[in-house]
C-alpha positions in Angstrom: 41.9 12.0 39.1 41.1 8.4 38.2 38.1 6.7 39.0 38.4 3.2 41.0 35.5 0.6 41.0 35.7 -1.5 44.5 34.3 -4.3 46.4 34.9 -4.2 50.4 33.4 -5.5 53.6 32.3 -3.0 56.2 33.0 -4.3 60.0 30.1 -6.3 60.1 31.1 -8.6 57.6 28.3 -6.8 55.4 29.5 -6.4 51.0 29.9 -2.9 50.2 30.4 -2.0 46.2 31.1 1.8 44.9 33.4 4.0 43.3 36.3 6.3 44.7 38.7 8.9 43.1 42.2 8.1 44.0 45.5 8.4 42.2 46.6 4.8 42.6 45.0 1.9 44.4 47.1 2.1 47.3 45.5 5.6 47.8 42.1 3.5 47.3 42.9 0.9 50.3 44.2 4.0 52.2 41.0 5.9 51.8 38.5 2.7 52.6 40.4 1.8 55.5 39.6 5.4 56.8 36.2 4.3 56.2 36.7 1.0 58.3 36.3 -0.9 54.9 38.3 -3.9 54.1 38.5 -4.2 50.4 38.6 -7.4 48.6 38.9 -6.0 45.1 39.7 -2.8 43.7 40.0 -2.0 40.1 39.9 1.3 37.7 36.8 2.0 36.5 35.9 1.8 32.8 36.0 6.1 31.6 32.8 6.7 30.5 33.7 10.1 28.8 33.1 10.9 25.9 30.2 7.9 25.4 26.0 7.9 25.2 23.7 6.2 27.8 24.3 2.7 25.5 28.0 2.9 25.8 28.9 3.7 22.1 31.8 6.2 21.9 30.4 10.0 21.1 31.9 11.9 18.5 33.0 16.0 18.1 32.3 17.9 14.9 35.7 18.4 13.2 35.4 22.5 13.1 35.0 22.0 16.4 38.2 19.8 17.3 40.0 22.6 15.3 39.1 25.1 17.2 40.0 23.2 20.5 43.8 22.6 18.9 44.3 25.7 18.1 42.6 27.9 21.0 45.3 25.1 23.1 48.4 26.3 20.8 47.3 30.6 21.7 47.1 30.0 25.2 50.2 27.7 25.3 51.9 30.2 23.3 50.5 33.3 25.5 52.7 31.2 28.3 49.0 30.3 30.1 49.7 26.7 32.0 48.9 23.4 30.5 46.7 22.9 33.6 44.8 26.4 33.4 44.3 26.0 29.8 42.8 22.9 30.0 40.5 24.4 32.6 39.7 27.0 30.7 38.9 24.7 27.6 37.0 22.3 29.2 34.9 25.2 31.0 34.2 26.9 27.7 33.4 24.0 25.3 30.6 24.5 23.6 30.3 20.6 22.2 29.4 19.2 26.0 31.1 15.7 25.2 34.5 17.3 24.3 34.3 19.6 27.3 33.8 16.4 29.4 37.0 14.8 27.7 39.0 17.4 27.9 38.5 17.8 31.8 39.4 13.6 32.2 42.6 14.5 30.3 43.3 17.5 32.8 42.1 14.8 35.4 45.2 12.5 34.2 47.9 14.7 33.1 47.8 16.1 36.8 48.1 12.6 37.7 51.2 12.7 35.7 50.2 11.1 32.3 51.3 12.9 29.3 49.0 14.4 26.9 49.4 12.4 24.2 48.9 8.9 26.3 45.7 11.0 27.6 44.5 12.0 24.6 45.0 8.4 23.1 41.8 7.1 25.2 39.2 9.2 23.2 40.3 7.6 19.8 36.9 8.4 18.4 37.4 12.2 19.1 41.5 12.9 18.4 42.9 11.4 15.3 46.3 9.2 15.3 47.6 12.6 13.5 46.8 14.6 16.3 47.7 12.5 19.0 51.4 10.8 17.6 51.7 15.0 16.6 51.0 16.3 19.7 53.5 13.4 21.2 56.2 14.7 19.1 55.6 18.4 20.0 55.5 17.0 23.7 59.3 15.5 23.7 60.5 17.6 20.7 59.6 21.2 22.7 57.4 22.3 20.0 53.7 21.4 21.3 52.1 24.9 20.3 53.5 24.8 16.7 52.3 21.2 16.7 49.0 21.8 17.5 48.8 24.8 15.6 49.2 22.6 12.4 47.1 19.7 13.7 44.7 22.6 14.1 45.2 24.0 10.4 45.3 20.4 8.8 41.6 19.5 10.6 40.1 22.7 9.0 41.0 21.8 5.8 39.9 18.4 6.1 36.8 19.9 7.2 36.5 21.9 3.9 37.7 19.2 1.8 34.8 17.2 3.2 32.1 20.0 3.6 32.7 21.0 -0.2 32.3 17.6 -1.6 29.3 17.2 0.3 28.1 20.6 -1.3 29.0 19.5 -4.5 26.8 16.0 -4.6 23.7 17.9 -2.3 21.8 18.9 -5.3 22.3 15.5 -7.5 21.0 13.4 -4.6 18.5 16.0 -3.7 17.4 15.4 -7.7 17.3 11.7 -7.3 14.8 12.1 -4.1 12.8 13.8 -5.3 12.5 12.4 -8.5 12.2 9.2 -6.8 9.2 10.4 -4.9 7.7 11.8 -7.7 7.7 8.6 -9.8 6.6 6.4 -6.6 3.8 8.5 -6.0 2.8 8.4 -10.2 2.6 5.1 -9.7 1.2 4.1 -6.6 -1.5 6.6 -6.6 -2.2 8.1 -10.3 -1.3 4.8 -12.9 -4.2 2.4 -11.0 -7.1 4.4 -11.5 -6.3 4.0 -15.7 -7.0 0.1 -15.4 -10.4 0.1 -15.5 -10.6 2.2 -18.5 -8.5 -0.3 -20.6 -11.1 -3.1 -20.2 -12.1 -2.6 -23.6 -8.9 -2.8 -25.5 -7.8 -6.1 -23.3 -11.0 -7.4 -24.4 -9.7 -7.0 -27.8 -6.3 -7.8 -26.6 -5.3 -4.6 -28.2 -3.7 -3.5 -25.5 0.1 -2.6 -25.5 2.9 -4.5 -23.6 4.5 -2.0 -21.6 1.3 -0.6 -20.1 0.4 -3.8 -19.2 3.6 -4.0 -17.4 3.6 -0.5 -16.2 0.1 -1.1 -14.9 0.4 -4.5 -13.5 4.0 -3.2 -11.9 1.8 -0.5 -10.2 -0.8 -3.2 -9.1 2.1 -4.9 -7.3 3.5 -1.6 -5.6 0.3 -0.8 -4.3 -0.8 -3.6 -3.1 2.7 -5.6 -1.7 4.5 -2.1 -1.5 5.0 -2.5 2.7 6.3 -6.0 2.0 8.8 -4.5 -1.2 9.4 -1.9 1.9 10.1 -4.7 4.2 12.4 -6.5 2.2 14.0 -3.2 1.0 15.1 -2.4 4.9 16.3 -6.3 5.0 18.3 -6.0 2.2 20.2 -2.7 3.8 20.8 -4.5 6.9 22.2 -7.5 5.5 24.5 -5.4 2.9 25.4 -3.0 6.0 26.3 -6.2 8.0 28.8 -7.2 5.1 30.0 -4.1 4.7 31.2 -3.9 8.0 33.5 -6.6 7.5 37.2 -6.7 6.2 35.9 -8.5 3.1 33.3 -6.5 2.3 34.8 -2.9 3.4 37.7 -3.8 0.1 35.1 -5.1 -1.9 33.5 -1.3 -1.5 36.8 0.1 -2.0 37.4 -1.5 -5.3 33.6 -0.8 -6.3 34.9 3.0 -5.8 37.5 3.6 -7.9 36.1 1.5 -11.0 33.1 4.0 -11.1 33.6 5.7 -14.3 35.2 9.6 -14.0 34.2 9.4 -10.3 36.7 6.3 -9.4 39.5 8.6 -10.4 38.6 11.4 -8.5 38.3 9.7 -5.1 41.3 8.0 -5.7 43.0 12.0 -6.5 41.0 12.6 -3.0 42.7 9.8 -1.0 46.3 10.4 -2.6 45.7 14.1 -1.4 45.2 13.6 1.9 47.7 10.9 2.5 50.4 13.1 1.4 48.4 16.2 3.3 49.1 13.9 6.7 52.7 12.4 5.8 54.1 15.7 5.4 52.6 17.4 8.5 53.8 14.3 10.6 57.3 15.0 8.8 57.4 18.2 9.2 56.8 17.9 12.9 59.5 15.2 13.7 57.5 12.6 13.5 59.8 9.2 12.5 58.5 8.4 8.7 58.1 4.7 9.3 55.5 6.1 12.2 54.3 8.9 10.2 53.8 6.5 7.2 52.0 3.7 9.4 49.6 7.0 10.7 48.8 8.3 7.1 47.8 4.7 5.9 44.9 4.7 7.9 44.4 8.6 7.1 44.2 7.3 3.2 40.8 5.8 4.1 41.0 3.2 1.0 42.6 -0.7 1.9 44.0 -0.7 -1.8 45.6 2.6 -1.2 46.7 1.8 2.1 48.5 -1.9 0.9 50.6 0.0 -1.4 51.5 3.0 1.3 52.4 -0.6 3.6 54.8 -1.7 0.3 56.4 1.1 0.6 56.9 0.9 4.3 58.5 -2.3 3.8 60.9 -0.9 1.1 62.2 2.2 3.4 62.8 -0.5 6.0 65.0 -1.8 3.7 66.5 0.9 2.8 65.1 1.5 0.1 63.0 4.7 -1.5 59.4 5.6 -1.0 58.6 6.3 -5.1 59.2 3.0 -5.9 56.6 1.4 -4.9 54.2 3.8 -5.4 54.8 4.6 -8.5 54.4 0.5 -9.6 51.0 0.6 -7.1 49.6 2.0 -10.4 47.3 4.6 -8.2 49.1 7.5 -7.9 49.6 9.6 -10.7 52.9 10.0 -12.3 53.4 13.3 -11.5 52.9 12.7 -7.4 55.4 9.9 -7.6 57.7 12.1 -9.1 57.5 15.3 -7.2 57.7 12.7 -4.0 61.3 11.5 -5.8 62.5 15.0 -6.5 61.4 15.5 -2.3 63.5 12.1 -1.4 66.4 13.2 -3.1 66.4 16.9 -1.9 65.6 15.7 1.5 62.7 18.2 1.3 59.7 15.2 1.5 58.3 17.1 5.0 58.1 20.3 2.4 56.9 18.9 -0.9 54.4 16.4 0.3 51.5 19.1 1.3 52.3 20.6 -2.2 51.6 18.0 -3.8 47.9 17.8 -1.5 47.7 21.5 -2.7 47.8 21.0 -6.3 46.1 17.4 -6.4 42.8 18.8 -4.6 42.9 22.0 -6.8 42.7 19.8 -10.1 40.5 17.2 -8.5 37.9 19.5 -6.9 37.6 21.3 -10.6 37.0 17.6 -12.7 34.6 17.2 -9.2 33.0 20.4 -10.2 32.5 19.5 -13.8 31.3 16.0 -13.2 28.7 17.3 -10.8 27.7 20.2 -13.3 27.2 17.1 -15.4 25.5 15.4 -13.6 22.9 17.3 -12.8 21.3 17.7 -16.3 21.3 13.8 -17.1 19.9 13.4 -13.6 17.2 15.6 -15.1 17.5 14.1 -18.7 16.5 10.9 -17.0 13.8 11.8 -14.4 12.3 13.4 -17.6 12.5 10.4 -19.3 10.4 7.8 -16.5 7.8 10.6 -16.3 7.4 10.4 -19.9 7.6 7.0 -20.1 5.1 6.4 -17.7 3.0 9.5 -19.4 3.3 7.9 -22.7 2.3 4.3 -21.6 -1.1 5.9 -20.3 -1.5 8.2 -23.0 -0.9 6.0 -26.0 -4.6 3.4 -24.9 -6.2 6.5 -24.2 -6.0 7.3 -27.8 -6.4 3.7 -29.3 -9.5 4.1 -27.1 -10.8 7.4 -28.7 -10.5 6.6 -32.3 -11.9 3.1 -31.9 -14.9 4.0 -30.7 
């Protein structure tokens, strides 16, 4: 039941402030006049599901959202009520937060409010996929098949995302570590060589780039907390930017010009969006609304302008290839599996085909890249160490034989 905030005067002309659960506000006015209060303002409280002590919005793990969607569609199914299975749910959720959402969304839809509209106040936990899906499968009659695929599409977003984190874990452990390494080298083992190398700066025999490397090491150690300093500025400022509309395109367009990489993101984002159009298709979702969902789910602006073209052009009348095809980002072979779908009328059909076989050949060049990468990450750790050996090494041994 919803929460109302209130203001209200008690018989002695005293201010009273609290909160009451009521279905509407004339329940509210009803309730306080039982309590001789007179209210003089009565408003819903802000829903404070779902968020921390500071008022930022919590979010669920996706495995876990999956499960929730598709434990829903078996008890659905199994002819259990809406209300008892979203008791049960919200008893039995193991992530606290969603177990506290999904009892404010039993709270409402026994108020009356459909699922959907329900679901549509915890943005940061249900997706616009699930929750325009679960719409559809609310006035179509087929909320447990909806749900069901809601439930199947999160897991494998949740693989897609767990296995290109797997695949880039060991190159960034590399990095690191190798970062650490060379830090340390130089903060802690490079200084104690400049007092031996008096002699050959005395003769100014000494070579350029351990003067460098040495006086580089003189600065880390002693300015290193102000380099630290201005390193932790310089990440707030370009996180700041970032943030902004500006900034978030200039990041997108940084992405896909990274050499090899670039390409395979891009292969990522064209994946999912066709992954999401066709499962909001193939659940009777409109596909001006299904497109304008599936932008966002592309999760790159450049992307997403050209998906908005081609919005424009099925308006129209139009086709969907079209535009896609003279975007320049999808690969010729997408655009024309999505014609062959138009024209067949099977789009709802081909689309997560298309995700199939696009993630299949991208996750392989992914695989190969990484495999790649690992060894020049190595190539080129070996190569400072070296560097830095080599710079101390080579005085050392002008040192020996001039004496």
């Amino acid at each position: 039941m919803p929460t109302f905030a209130y203001t209200a005067r008690d018989m002695a002309g005293k201010t009273v402030s609290g909160s009451i659960e009521a279905a509407n506000e004339r329940e509210v006015a009803a309730l306080l006049s039982e309590k001789s209060l007179f209210p003089s303002k009565v408003a819903a409280a802000e829903n404070t599901a779902g968020r921390s002590l500071f008022g930022q919005r919590k979010r669920v793990k996706g495995q876990t959202m999956a499960t929730f969607y598709g434990q829903l569609a078996s008890l659905l199914r199994s002819g259990v009520p809406m209300m008892r299975s979203l008791t049960v749910l919200g008893e039995q959720a193991t992530d606290p937060v969603l177990g506290e959402i999904v009892k404010e969304i039993k709270s409402r839809v026994e108020d009356g409010e459909p699922i959907g509209n329900a679901m549509a106040r915890f943005p940061n936990v249900f997706s616009d996929m699930a929750i325009n899906m679960v719409r559809a499968g609310t006035e179509g009659g087929f909320l447990e098949d909806a749900l069901e695929r809601v439930s199947t599409f999160t897991e494998l977003q949740e693989d897609l995302k767990g296995r290109t984190i797997s695949a880039l874990a060991y190159p960034v452990f590399l990095f690191s570590v190798g970062s650490l390494v060379i830090s340390g080298l130089l903060v802690f083992f490079v200084p104690k060589f400049d007092a031996m190398f008096d002699r050959l700066r005395q003769k100014d025999e000494m070579p350029w780039y351990t003067e460098s490397l040495l006086s580089f090491s003189t600065v880390l150690q002693n300015y290193g907390w102000v380099l630290v300093i201005l390193a932790i500025v310089l990440i707030v400022v370009i996180k700041v930017q970032l943030a902004s509309e500006a900034g978030k395109e200039m990041v997108d367009k940084l992405k896909l010009r990274i050499p090899v990489l670039g390409n395979i993101l891009m292969n990522l984002a064209v994946a999912r969006f066709c992954r999401v159009l066709g499962t909001l298709l193939g659940n009777g979702v409109p596909i001006l609304k299904s497109l304008e969902i599936s932008r966002s789910a592309a999760a790159n602006r450049l992307l997403s302008q050209s998906i908005a073209d081609a919005t424009e052009n099925i308006r129209g009348g139009e086709s969907l290839a079209t535009p896609l095809r003279a975007s320049g980002y999808f690969p010729p072979s997408v655009v024309e599996m999505i014609s062959v779908g138009e024209e067949s009328n099977s789009l709802e059909k081909v689309l997560p085909e298309i995700a199939d076989s696009l993630e299949k050949r991208t996750f392989r060049r992914l695989d190969l890249f990484v495999r790649l990468l690992e060894p020049m990450m190595l190539l080129v750790m070996a190569f400072l160490v070296l560097a830095v050996v080599l710079a101390l090494l080579v005085p050392v041994l002008k040192s020996s034989t001039s004496l």
